[in-house]
N, C-alpha and C positions, 0 to 999 in steps of 0.2 A: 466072327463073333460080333453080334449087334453089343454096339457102345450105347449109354445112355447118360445124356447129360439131367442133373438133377437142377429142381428150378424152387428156389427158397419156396417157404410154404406161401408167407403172403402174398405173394407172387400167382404162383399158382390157384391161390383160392381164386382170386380175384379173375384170372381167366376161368375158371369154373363158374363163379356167376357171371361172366359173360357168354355161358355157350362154347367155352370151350373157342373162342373167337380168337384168330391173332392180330393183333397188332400192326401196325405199318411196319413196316423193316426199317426202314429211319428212326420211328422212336425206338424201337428198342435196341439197337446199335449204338445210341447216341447219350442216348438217358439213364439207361440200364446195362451199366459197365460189367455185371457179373452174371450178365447172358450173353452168350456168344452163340448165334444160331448158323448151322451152316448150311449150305444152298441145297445141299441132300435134304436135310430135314423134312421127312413127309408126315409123319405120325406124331399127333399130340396124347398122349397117353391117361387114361383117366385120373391116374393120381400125378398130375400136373408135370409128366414126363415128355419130351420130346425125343422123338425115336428118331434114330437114323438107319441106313443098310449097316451091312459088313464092310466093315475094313474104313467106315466114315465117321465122321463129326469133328469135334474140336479139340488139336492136340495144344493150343494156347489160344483159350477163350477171349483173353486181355488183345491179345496180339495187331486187331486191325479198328480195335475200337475206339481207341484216341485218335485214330487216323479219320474213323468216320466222324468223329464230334469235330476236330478241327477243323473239316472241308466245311459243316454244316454251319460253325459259325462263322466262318470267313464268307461263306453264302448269304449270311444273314446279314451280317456288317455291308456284303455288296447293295442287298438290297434297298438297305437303310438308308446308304450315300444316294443312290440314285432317287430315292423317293425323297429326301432332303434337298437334290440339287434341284430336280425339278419345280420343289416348290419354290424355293430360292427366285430361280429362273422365269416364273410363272409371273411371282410377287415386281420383279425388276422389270419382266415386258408390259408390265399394269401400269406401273409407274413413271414410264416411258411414253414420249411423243414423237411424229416427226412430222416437221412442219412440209403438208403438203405443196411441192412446184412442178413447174412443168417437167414433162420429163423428155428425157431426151437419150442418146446410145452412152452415155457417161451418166450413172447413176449419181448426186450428191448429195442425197440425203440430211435435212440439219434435225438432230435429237434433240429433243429441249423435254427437261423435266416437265409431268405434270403439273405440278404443282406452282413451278411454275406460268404456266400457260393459264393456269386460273386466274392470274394477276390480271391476265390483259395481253395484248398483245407486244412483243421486243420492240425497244427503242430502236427508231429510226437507225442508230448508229450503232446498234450492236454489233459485235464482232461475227457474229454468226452471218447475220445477214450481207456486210459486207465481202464475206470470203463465199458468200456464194456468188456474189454477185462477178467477183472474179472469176472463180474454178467454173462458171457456167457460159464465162465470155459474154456478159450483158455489157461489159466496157473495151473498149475495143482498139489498140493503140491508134498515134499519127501516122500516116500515110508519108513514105521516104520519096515516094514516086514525084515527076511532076504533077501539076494540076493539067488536069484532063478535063478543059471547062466550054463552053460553047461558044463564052464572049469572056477573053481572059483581063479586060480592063474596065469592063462595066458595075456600075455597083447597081444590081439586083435588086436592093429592096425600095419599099414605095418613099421613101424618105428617112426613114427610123435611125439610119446609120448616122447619116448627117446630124441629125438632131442630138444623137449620142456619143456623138464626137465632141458639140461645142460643150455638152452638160459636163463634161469628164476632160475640159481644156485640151483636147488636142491628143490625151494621154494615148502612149505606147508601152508596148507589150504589158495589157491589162489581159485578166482572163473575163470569158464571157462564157455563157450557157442560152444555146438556143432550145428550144423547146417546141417541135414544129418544124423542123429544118429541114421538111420534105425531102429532096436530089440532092440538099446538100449547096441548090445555085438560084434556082427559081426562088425569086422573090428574096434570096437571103439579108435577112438582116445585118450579119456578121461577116461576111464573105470579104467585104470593104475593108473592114477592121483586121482580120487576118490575113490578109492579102498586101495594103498600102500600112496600114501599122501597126507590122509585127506581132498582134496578137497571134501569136501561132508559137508552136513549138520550136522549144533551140535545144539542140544537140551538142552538150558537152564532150561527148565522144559516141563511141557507137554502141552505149549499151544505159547514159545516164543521160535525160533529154527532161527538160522541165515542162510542164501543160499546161496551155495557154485559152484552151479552150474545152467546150463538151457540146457535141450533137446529140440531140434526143429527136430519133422518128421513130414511132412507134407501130406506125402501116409497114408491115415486110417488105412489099414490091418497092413503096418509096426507099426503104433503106438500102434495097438491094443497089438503087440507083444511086442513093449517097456516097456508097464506097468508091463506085469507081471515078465517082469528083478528085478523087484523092485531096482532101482535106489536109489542114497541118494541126489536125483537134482530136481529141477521143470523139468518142463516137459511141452510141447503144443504141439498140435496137429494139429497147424496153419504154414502155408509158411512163408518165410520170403519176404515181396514184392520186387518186382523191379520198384515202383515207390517209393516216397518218402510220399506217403498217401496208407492207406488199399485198398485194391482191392481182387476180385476174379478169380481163372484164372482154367481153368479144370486141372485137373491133372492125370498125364498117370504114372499107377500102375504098375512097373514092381523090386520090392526088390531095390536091390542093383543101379538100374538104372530108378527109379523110379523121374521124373521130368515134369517143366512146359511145358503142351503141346504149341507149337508154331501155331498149325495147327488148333486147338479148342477154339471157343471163346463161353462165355457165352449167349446164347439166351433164354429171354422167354417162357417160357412154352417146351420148346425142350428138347429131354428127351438124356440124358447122356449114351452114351452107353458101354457096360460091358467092364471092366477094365482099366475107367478111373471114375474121384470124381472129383464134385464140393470141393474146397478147397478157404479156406479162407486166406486173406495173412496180413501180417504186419509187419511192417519196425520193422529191427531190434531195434532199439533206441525205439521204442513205446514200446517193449515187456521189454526191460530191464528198463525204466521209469517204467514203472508196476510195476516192483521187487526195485525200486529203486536204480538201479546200475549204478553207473559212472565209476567203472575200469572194465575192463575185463582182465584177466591175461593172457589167455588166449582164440585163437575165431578158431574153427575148422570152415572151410568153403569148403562145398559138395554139392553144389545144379545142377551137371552135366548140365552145360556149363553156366549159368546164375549166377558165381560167381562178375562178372566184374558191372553187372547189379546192384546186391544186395550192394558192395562195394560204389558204386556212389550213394547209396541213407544215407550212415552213414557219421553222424557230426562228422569227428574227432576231430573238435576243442569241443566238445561239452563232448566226451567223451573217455579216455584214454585207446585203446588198448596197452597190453605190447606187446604180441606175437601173432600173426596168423599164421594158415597154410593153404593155398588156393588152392586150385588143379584147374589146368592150362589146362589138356590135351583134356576137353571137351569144355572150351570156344571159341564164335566166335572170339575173339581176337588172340587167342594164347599166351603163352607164354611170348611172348615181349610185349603183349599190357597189361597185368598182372601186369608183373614187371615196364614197364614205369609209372605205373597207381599208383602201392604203395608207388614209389621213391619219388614221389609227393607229397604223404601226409606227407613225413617224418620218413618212413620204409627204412629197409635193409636187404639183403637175408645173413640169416643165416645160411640157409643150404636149401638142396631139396631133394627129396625123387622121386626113381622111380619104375618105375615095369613093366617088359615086356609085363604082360597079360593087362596092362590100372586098374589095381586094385588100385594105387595111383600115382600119377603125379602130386607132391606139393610140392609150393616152401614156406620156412619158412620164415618169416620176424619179424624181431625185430625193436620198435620200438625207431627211435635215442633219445627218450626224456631218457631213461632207458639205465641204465651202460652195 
């Protein structure tokens, strides 16, 4: 016996002006609770009947139609979320920075808000910058070893050390910072210092040791030769910048005259060619916040001609050198733009040191806070 399900009139009319057309099986499952259509269903009937065979149709029309509105909106709700979280997600990677560095097989990524990064570039001593500068190994512990040196009682540099002995009375265990410290021996200015007085690291036990000093070479190959001096100083193997935020600049590999090229600048994917390195750089005050140091007793300065540069990016209200020695003979300034530049801060030349072959050309400055 053919069953026939009866379909309200409005209903019906309505498929009537449309041609007798059905509808999606979702809407009228979902929206239209008091049609229940069943999968037999072939004939639409003129007077707005749905036919089914024998022995078919719907023996409870209610029966699966709450089932299908609830999947549909639990469907919908999914949807919603995920079109909500993506914009979410969208708006927060917009709003997101990462401050470009070298990279290396240890990703360290530093995030910094946009909106931040519109201010300007991070304080030298931001935390960010500091904790990369560890998690990336640009500071490098002392060396436990002995010294592994070629002449173990000579003092290496052209006179500097001498000179920075009498300015600072004799003083022991000061810390100092070279800058230029090629092998770590050649020519060292400081070697003297931590070697005969005690500038060097001391060992409260085997895990807490106080630092006495900082090597900055920022040529590879020279660094590569610094370590195995075995020093009793930290150590980097990063530039010091000449802006007042990190930067990277190429750097042209030649020993003793090894400096920022002015000629090469960093490009994309362009390939560096032999006997010059990508090199990393960092204001001095950022390297020594790392170590936590506010005196310096001591600051040799050798970055052949980009002394003047590196000078104008240090807070000296921020942080107290005693003494420096800066070599003049490479800067674009010369000489007098040197010393008019230190008078400034509150320096005086103590002495200068020279050498006919250009091997040193520095003038010593003390500074007038200290007797």
């Amino acid at each position: 016996m053919e069953r026939k399900l009866r379909i309200p009139g409005n209903f019906s009319e309505s498929l009537q002006s449309m041609n007798k057309r059905c509808i999606s099986w979702m809407h009228m499952r979902c929206f239209c609770p008091e049609v229940y259509l069943t999968r037999e269903a072939e004939t639409l009937g003129d007077g707005g009947e749905l036919l089914g065979g024998e022995g078919q149709g719907t023996s409870d029309p209610m029966k699966y139609t709450h089932l299908y509105g609830f999947v549909w909106i639990i469907g919908a709700s999914f949807v919603l979320f995920l079109y909500f979280y993506a914009s979410r997600f969208h708006q927060h990677a917009v709003s997101r920075a990462t401050v470009a560095l070298p990279s290396s097989n240890t990703d360290y990524g530093v995030s910094v808000p946009l909106e931040e990064l519109m201010k300007g570039p991070l304080a030298q001593n931001d935390s960010r910058i500091l904790d990369y500068i560890w998690k990336r190994n640009f500071i490098r512990a002392p060396s436990k070893l002995p010294y592994n040196l070629s002449n173990a009682k000579l003092d290496p540099s052209m006179g500097q050390s001498i000179i920075v002995k009498h300015a600072l009375n004799e003083m022991r265990n000061g810390f100092f910072v070279e800058c230029g410290a090629l092998d770590g021996e050649t020519r060292s200015n400081t070697l003297m210092l931590e070697r005969d007085y005690g500038w060097q690291v001391r060992y409260r036990d085997s895990m807490t040791f106080c630092p006495k000093g900082l090597l900055i070479e920022g040529d590879p190959k020279n660094f590569e030769r610094l370590i195995t001096k075995n020093r009793k100083a930290w150590s980097s193997d990063a530039c010091l910048a000449t802006k007042r935020f990190p930067h990277q600049v190429i750097f042209k590999q030649h020993f003793n005259m090894g400096k920022i090229s002015s000629k090469m600048t960093i490009q994309d994917g362009a390939e560096i060619p032999w006997g010059f390195a990508k090199v990393q750089c960092f204001p001095l005050f950022s390297l020594l916040s790392a170590l936590n140091i506010s005196v310096v007793d001591y600051l040799s300065l050798d970055v052949e001609g980009n002394e003047l540069d590196v000078l104008r990016t240090v807070p000296f209200d921020a942080i107290l050198i005693k003494v420096l020695s800066v070599e003049y003979v490479h800067d674009k300034g010369g000489r007098e733009a040197v010393k008019k530049f230190m008078t400034s801060k509150g320096f005086r030349i103590f002495g200068e040191v020279r050498d006919p072959r250009n091997l040193a050309n520095d003038f010593i400055f003390v500074n007038n806070r200290i007797s």
